[in-house]
N, C-alpha and C positions, 0 to 999 in steps of 0.2 A: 503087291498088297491087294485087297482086296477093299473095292472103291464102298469103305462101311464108317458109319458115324463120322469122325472129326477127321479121319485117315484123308480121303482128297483135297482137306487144306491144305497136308503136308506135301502131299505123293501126288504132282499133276505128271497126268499122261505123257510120255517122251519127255518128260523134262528133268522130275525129280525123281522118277519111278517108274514103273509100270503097274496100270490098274487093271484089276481083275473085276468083273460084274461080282455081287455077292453071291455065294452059294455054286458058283462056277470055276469047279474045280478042274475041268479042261483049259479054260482061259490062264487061270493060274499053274498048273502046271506048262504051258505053251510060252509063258512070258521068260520062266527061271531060264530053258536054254539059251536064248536070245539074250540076254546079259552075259553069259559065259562065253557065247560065239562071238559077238558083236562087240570087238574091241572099243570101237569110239563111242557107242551106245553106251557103255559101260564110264568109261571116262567121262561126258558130260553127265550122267545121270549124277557120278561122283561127286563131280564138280556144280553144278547145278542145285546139288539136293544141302552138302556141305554150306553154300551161302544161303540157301532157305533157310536150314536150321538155326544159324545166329541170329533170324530174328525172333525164332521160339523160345530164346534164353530165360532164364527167372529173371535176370534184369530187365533185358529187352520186355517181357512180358509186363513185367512194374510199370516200365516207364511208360511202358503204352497203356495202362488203367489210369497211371496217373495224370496224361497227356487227355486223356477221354472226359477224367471227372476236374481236369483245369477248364476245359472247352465248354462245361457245363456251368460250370460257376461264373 
């Protein structure tokens, strides 16, 4: 992905994804091999990126506006 707007909340470097600088289209095409070669690179990315995303759920996301405007009140 390419490290733009909201995208590196989701996508951290070796972890959840791989980042590309914006508008570097070498970096991005240099990253897609390395997931296809790099078996375990691939598997924790999977693994890794899979439990980030349950915290971006429409619930999870509720619960945590609602958690923010309890803390305020």
């Amino acid at each position: 992905a390419t490290a733009a707007g909201g995208i590196p909340e989701l996508v951290i470097q070796e972890e959840t994804g791989l980042l590309a600088p914006v508008k570097d289209a070498t970096a991005l095409a240099n990253a897609a091999p390395r997931v296809l070669k790099e078996s375990f690179l691939k598997e924790r990315l999977v693994q890794n990126a899979t439990i980030k995303l349950a915290a971006f759920t429409k619930y999870a996301m509720a619960r945590h506006t609602l958690e923010a405007y309890q803390s305020i009140l």
